[in-house]
Steps between C-alpha positions, in 0.01 A plus 500: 500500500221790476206445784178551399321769647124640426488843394196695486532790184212731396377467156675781332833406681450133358394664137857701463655172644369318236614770193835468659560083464331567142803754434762243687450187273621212727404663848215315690279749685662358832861544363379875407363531851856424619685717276294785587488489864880439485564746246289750769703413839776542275400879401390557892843368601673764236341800452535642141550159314212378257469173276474524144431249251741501211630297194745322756195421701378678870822716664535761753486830380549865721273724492723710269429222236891358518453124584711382792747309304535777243654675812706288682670401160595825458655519919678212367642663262577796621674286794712280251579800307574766837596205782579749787254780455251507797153381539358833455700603205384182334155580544539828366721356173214284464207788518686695295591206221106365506290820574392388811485660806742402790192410729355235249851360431511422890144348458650288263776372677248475823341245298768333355630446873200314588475337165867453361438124382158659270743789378793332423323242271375747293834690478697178384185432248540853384872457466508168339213624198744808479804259456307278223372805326864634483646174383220496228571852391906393452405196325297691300788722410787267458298411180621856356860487617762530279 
């Protein structure tokens, strides 16, 4: 359970807090307060990671503009598909796949080491709307087989 603490904000800080719960329908200003401060260790704690809001909701993002689950799905896949290939060469399968630079894939995985639970959610979300859409799409099609 949150414990209430008194914050003193200047005017204009409490103005752009207020614009962002009107753009977060169903965030109280002290639930934005959290996020936010949260959201800003988070970014002190890993230099070069951002948070975005997005049709999936808030995620982290790197700085490049790949968001952190963008890029370790794609070091899990280069894993399943390459199982013995070395950290390093991994990293640099997954620049060169996703147009990232090796630094901000390490970022990424930086992040995901400290937040693996956050990541992985949004991976198997990812995967399972991927799965449905696929089924759909063959569904779809069986309706023009022979």
């Amino acid at each position: 359970m949150p414990t209430p603490r008194s914050v003193r904000l200047d005017d204009s800080v409490l103005e752009s807090l207020s614009s962002f719960v009107l753009r977060h329908p169903g965030l109280s200003t002290s639930s934005a307060i959290s996020l936010l401060v949260t959201e800003g260790l988070r970014m002190e704690q890993h230099p070069g990671v951002t948070f975005r809001d997005g049709p999936a909701g808030r995620r982290a993002v790197v700085l490049d503009g790949s968001d952190v689950w963008q890029v370790i799905t794609a070091v899990l896949d280069v894993r399943q598909a390459e199982p013995t290939i070395t950290p390093h060469e991994v990293i640099d399968a997954v620049a060169a796949a996703t147009g990232a630079e090796p630094h901000h894939v390490r970022v990424a995985l930086d992040y995901y080491g400290a937040h693996a639970e956050e990541i992985d959610a949004i991976v198997r979300d990812n995967r399972d709307v991927a799965d449905a859409w696929e089924a759909a799409l063959s569904r779809r099609d069986a309706l023009f087989s022979p």
